[in-house]
C-alpha positions in Angstrom: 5.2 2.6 -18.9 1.9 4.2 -20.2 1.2 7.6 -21.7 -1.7 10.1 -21.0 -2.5 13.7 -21.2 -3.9 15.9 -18.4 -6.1 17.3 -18.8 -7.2 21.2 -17.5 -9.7 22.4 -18.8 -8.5 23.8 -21.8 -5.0 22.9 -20.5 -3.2 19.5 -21.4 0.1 18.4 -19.6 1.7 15.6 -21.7 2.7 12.9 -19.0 4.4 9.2 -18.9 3.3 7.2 -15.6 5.6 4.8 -14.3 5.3 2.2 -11.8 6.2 3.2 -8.1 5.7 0.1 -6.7 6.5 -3.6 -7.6 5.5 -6.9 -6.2 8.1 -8.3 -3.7 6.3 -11.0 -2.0 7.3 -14.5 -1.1 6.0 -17.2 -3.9 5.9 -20.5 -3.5 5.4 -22.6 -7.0 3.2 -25.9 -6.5 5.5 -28.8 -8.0 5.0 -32.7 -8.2 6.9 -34.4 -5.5 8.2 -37.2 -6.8 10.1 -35.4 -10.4 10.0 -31.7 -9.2 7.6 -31.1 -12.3 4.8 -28.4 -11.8 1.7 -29.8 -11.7 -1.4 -27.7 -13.6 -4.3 -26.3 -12.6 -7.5 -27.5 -14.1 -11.2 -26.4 -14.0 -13.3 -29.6 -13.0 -16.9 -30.1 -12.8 -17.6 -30.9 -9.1 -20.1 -33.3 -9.4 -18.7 -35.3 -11.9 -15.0 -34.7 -11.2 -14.3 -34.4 -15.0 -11.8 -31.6 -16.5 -14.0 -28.8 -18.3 -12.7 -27.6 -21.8 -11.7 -23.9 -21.9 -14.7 -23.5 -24.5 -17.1 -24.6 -22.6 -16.7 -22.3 -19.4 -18.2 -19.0 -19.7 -18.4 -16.2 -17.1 -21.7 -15.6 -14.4 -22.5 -12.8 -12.7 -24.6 -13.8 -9.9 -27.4 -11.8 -9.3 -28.6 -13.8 -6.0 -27.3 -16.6 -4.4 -27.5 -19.7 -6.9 -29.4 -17.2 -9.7 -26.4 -16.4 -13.1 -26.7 -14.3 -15.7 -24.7 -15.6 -18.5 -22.0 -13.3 -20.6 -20.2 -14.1 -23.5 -16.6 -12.5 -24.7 -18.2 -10.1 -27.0 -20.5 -8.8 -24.4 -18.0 -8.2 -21.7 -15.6 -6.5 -24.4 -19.0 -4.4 -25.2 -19.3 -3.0 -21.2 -15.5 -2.1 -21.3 -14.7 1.5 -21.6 -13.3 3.2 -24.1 -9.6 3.6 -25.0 -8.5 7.0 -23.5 -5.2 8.5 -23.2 -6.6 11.7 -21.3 -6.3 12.1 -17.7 -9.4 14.7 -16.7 -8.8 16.4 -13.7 -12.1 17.9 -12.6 -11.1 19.3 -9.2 -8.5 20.5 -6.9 -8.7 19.6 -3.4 -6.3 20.9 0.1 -3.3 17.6 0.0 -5.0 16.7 3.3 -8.9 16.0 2.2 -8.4 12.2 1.5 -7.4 9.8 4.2 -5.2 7.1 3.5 -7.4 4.4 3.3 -8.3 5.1 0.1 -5.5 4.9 -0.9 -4.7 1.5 -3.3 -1.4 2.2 -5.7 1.0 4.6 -6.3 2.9 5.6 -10.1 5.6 8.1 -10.7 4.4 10.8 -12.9 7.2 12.0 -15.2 7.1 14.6 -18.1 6.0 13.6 -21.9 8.0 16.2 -24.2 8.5 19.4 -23.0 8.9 20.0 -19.7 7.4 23.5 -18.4 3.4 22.7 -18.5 4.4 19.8 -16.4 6.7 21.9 -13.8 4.2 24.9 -14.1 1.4 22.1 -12.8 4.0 21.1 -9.9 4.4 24.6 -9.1 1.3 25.7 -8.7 -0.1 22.8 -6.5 2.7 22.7 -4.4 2.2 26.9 -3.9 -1.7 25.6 -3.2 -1.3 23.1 -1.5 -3.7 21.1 -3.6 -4.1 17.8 -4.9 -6.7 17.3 -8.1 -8.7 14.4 -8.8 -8.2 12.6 -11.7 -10.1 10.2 -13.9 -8.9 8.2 -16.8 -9.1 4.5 -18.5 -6.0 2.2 -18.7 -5.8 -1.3 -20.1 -9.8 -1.6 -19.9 -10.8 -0.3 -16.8 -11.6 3.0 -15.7 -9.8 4.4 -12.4 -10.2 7.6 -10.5 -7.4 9.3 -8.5 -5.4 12.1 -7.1 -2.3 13.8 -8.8 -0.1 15.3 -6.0 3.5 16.2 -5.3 6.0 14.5 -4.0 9.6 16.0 -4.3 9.2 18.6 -6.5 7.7 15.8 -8.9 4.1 14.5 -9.7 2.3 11.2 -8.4 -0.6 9.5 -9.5 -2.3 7.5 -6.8 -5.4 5.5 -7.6 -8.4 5.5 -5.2 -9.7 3.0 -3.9 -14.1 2.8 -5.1 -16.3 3.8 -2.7 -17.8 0.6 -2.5 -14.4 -0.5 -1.1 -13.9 1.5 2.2 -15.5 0.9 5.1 -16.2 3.4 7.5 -14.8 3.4 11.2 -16.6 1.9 13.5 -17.6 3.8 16.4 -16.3 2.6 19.2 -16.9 3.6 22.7 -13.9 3.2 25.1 -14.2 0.6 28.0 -14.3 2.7 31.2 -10.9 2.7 32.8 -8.9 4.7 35.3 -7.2 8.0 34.1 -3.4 7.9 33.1 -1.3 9.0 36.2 1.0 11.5 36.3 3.8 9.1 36.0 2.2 7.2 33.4 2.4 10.7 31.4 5.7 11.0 32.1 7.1 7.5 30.9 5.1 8.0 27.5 6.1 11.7 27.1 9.9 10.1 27.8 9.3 7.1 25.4 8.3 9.5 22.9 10.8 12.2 23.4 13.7 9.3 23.5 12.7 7.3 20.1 12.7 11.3 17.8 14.5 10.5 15.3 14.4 11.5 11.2 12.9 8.6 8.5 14.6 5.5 8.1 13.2 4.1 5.1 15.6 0.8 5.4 13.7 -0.2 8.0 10.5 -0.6 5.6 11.5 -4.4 5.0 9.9 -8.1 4.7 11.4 -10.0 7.7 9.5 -12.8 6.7 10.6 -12.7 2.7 14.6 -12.9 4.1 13.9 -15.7 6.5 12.5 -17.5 4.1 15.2 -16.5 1.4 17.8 -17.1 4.2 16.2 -20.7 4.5 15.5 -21.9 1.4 19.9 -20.8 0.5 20.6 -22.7 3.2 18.6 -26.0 2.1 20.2 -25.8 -0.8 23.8 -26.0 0.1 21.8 -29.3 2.5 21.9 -27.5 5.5 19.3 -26.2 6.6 18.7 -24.3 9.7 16.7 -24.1 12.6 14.5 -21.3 13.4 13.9 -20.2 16.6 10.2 -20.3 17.7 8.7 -16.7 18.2 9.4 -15.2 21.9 5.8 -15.1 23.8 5.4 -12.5 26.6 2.6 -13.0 29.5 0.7 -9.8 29.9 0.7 -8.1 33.4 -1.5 -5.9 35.9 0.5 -2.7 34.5 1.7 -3.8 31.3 1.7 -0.5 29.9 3.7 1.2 32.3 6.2 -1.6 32.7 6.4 -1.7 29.0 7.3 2.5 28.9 9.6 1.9 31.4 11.3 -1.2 29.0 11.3 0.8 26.4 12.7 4.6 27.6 15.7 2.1 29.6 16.2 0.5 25.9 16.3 3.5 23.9 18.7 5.5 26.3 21.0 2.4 26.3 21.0 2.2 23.1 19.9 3.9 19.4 17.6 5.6 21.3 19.4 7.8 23.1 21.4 9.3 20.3 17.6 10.4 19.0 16.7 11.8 22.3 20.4 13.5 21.7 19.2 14.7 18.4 16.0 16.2 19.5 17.8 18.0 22.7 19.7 19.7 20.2 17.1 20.7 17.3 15.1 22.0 20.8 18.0 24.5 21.9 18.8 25.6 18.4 14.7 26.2 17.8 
């Protein structure tokens, strides 16, 4: 958790950020084979293969291929910013100016204190529909970002630099035949017969619980076989056989009770 103060002008808004996100991926630790013991990482000089002391590495930046400038502790502590607790918000923007990609992490947002500057702030971009740029320095490094809402409750999402994003490219579409009529049809249907409401349990890591599933399994020394991923040959009309796969599927199955859903919200509209 980490305190800050927005900062509005003349306005402050007292404000603890919390993480919204958390690291959930699969790690593997790199352990000797023979006692199980974790072997260490060393820096070694490559052309004598000799470990390098910890006080005898220093950091480079390179300013051209094989050309360093040498820095030292005390100069990199120099070109860090200064402590800040204040979060400046120097503009307010419509919640739909900045695309997603720059986008990097989100944090929860939560009052510091009392509690109406903070729910006066919510109310009055969520009225706008605004989202304000921010700017502030934590642990060292300076970030810039947006403060929006999300359920009646602040975020703070840091931006990715601009050095970062790369722009789309522009891509010209290979010259193909129109979509047909039925074509049209079978996607409209597709569409029309996966409607549904968010499902966020479906935001999961396959790959983290087969390899959780596998590694229990070892354990208890048996360990299963997994089944080789299903290939598919593509075809002259894959797209249109693939609709049709998919609008069967849906109304045999989950599917259709969406398409249900939607029939109804359509004659109660």
């Amino acid at each position: 958790m980490w305190k800050g103060v927005l900062r509005l002008g003349e306005q402050s808004v007292p404000v603890k950020l919390y993480a919204a996100v958390e690291d959930a991926d699969v790690h593997f630790h790199l352990l000797h084979e023979d006692d199980e013991v974790r072997v260490q990482q060393r820096l070694v000089h490559p052309e004598t293969g000799n470990a390098v002391p910890a006080d005898q590495v220093h950091k480079g930046y390179e300013l051209e291929r094989g050309t360093f400038v040498m820095l030292d502790a005390d100069e990199i502590a120099e070109l860090a910013p200064a402590a800040s607790r204040d979060v400046e918000l120097s503009a307010f923007l419509p919640d739909t100016a900045i695309e997603p990609v720059w986008f990097e992490r989100p944090y929860h947002l939560g009052p510091d204190g009392a509690a109406a500057p903070y729910q006066a702030l919510v109310r009055a971009l969520k009225a706008e529909k605004r989202q304000g740029i921010a700017h502030w320095i934590m642990r060292n490094k300076a970030y810039t970002g947006v403060v929006r809402v999300q359920d009646d409750a602040l975020v703070l999402i840091v931006l990715r630099d601009r050095e970062e994003v790369i722009a789309a490219p522009k891509v010209t579409p290979a010259s193909t035949r129109a979509a047909t009529k039925p074509e049209l049809a079978l996607a409209e249907q597709l569409v029309e017969s996966l409607a549904g409401e968010l499902d966020l349990s479906q935001f999961h890591n396959e790959y983290r619980e087969r390899v959780r599933h596998f590694v229990e399994q070892k354990a208890r020394g048996k360990a299963p076989k997994l089944a080789p991923p299903k290939t598919r040959k593509a075809t002259g009309d894959a797209l249109l056989t693939a609709l049709r796969a998919s609008v069967k599927q849906a109304r045999s199955g989950g599917g259709a009770r969406h398409a249900q859903h939607a029939q109804k919200e359509r004659k109660s509209a």
